[in-house]
Structures are given as structure tokens and as C-alpha cells.
C-alpha positions as CSV (number, residue, x, y, z in Angstrom):
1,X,-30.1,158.6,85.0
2,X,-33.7,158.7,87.1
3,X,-35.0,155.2,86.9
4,X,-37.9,156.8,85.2
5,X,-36.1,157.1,82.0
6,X,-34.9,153.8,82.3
7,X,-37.5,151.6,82.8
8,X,-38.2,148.6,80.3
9,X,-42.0,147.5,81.6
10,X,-44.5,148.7,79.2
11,X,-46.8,149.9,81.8
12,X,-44.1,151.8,83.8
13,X,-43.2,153.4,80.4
14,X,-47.2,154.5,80.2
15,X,-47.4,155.5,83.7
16,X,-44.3,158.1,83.1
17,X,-45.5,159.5,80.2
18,X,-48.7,160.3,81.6
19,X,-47.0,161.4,84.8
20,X,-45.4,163.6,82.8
21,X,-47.6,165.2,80.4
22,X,-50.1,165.8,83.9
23,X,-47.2,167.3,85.1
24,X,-46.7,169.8,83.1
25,X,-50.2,170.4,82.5
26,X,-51.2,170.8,86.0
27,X,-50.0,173.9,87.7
28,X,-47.5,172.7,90.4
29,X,-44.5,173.9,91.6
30,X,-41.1,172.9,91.0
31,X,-40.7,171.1,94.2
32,X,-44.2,169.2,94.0
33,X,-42.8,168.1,90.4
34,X,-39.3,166.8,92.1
35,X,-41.2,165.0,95.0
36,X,-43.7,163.3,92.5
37,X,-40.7,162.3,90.5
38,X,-38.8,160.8,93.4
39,X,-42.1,159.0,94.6
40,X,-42.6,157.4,91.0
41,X,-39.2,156.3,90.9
42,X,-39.4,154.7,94.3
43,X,-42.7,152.9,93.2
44,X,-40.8,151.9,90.1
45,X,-38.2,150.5,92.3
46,X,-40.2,148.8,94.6
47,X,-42.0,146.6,92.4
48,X,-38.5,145.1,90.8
49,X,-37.7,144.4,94.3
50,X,-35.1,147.2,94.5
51,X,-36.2,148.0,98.5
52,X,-33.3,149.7,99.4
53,X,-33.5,152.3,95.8
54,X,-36.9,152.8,96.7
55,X,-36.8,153.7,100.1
56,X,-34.0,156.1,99.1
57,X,-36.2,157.8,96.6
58,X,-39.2,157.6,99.3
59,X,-36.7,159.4,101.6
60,X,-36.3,161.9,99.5
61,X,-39.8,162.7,98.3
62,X,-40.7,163.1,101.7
63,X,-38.2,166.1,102.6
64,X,-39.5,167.7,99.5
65,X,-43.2,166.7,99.7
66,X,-45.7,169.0,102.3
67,X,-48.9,167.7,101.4
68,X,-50.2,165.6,104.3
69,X,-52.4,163.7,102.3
70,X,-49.6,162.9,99.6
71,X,-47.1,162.0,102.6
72,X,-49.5,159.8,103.9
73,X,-48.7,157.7,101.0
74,X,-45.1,158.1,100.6
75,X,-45.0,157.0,104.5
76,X,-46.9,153.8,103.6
77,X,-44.4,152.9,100.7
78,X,-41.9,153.2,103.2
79,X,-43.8,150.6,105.2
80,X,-43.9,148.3,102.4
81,X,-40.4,148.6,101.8
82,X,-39.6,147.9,106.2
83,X,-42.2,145.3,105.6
84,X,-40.8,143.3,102.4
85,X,-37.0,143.4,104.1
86,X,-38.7,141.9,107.1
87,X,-38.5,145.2,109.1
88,X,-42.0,144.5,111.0
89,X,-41.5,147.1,113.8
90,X,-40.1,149.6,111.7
91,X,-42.9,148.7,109.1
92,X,-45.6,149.7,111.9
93,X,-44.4,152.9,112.9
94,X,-44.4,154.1,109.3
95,X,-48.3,152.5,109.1
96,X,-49.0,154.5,111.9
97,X,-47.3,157.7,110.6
98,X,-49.0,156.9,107.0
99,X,-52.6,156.8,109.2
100,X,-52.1,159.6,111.4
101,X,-51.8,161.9,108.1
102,X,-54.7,160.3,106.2
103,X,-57.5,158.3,108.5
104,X,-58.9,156.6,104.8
105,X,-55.2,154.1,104.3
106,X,-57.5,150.9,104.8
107,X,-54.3,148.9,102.8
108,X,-52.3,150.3,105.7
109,X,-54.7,149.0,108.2
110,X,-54.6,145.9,106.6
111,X,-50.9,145.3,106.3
112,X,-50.9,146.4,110.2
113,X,-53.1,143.1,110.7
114,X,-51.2,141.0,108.6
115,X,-48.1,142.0,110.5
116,X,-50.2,140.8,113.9
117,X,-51.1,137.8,112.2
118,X,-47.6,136.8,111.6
119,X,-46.5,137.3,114.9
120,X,-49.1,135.3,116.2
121,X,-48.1,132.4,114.3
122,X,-44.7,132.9,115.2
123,X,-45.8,132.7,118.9
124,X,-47.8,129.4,117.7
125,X,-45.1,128.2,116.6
126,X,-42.8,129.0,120.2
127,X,-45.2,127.3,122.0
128,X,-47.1,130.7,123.5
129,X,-50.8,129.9,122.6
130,X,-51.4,132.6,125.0
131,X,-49.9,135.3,123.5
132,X,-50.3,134.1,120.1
133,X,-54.3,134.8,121.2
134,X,-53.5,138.3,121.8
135,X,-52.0,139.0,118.6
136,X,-55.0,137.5,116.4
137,X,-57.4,139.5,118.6
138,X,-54.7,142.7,117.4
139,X,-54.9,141.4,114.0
140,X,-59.0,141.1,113.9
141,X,-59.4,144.6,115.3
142,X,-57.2,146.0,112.6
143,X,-58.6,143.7,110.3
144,X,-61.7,145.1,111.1
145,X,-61.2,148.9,110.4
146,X,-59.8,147.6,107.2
147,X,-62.6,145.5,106.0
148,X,-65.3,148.4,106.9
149,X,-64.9,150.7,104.2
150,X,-64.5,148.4,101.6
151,X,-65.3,144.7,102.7
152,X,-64.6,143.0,98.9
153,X,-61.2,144.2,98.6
154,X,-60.6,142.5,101.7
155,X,-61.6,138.6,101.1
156,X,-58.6,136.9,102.6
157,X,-58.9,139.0,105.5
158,X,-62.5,138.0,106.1
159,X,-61.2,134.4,105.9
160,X,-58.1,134.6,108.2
161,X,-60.6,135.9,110.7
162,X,-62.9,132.6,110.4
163,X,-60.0,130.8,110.5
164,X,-58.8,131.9,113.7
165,X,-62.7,131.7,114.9
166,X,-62.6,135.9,115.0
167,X,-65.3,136.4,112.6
168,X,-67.6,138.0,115.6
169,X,-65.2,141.0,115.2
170,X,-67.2,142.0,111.7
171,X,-70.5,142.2,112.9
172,X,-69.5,144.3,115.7
């Protein structure tokens, strides 16, 4: 049974059933309908914690899905999925694939500078003030291209960047 039919949250119930009915009332093709349905159900998954369902049903929308703009998005669920199991690398080369589809992914810049931010504190943490340097100046340029467009949905960003003395990077 698709994990749409089976979810219990109230608002995941909603979302289907509007899904739905603008499915049917929108003209799309079979295939568009199949990768939409895959793409809820991975969302679906994700936020229960269920990474590995919902990369699965990512993976799947994406051989059926040829929008560039809608792949864009499926891409940066993937990310989050890489990202929440801790897969950082494999995280950023799914940002990156997200962003080269669809320039406008300022939550994939963001998580991109988050992931920076980490390993710089990791490096802190080894002892490598050097290169931990190097990856907050990463993080504050992506940071950066994330705050632009829309600077109040990106608060905690604009405070990391104090905190690590990078403000400078905004006003550029």
C-alpha cells in the first residue's frame, strides 16, 4: 500500500487529498501523476524519519520525473535525506545537482553552509584553527547567496556569521 493511503497525520491526510483532487483536475500525464506520487510519499517518509523509504521513493520520482525545475527539488530531498543519515559529501553533490537545475534553491544554499559550518567545528575541535577558518569563510559565502533573496528566513544564519566574526560577508 503507497504510504499515501496510509498515513495517520491530519495534515498529511489534507495534503493527499488535495494532491489528489489537483491531480486529477490538472491536465498531466500519467507519468507526471506517478512521479508526483512517489515525491509525496518520499516527503511523507522523510518527515517520520523513514530516510531510507524516502530516498527510495525520491529515486524513483526522479527516473520518472523530466521537469528540471520539479527535479531540482526531488534532488534537494535527496540531499536532506544524505544529510539527516550524516551523508555530508553525498548531501553536497545532490545540493549542487538540486542548484544547477534551479538557480532560486536558497534552502539548498543554506544547508550547503550549514554543512561548511560543521566541518569547521569539527576541525575546531582537531585542533586545525587553520582550516577550520577556511570552512567558515565557505560557509559565509554560501550563507551569503542564501540570505540575499530572502534575508528573514535566514536569522540563524545571520547570527552564525557574527558569531564567527563573518558578518562583513552581507554587506558585500
Amino acid at each position: 500500500m503507497p504510504r499515501s493511503q496510509r498515513n495517520d497525520n491530519f495534515i498529511d491526510k489534507t495534503f493527499t487529498i488535495l494532491a489528489d483532487i489537483l491531480l486529477q483536475i490538472l491536465p498531466t500525464t500519467k507519468r507526471e501523476r506517478e512521479a508526483f506520487t512517489y515525491y509525496r510519499d518520499g516527503m511523507s517518509a522523510q518527515s517520520e524519519g523513514e530516510y531510507a523509504e524516502a530516498s527510495q521513493n525520491y529515486y524513483k520520482a526522479m527516473r520518472l520525473e523530466i521537469d528540471s525545475y520539479d527535479r531540482s527539488y526531488i534532488l534537494y530531498n535527496i540531499g536532506l535525506t544524505h544529510t539527516s543519515n550524516g551523508k555530508h559529501a553525498k548531501a553536497l553533490e545532490y545540493y549542487f545537482q538540486a542548484l544547477e537545475r534551479n538557480s532560486f534553491l536558497p534552502q539548498a544554499l543554506n544547508n550547503m553552509a550549514v554543512i561548511r559550518h560543521h566541518r569547521g567545528e569539527q576541525a575546531i575541535q582537531q585542533g586545525d584553527s587553520e582550516i577550520s577558518e577556511a570552512w567558515f569563510d565557505q560557509a559565509a559565502e554560501y550563507w551569503k547567496q542564501a540570505i540575499a533573496p530572502s534575508p528573514s528566513n535566514y536569522i540563524e544564519a545571520q547570527n552564525r556569521l557574527k558569531i564567527t566574526g563573518r558578518s562583513f560577508f552581507l554587506s558585500e
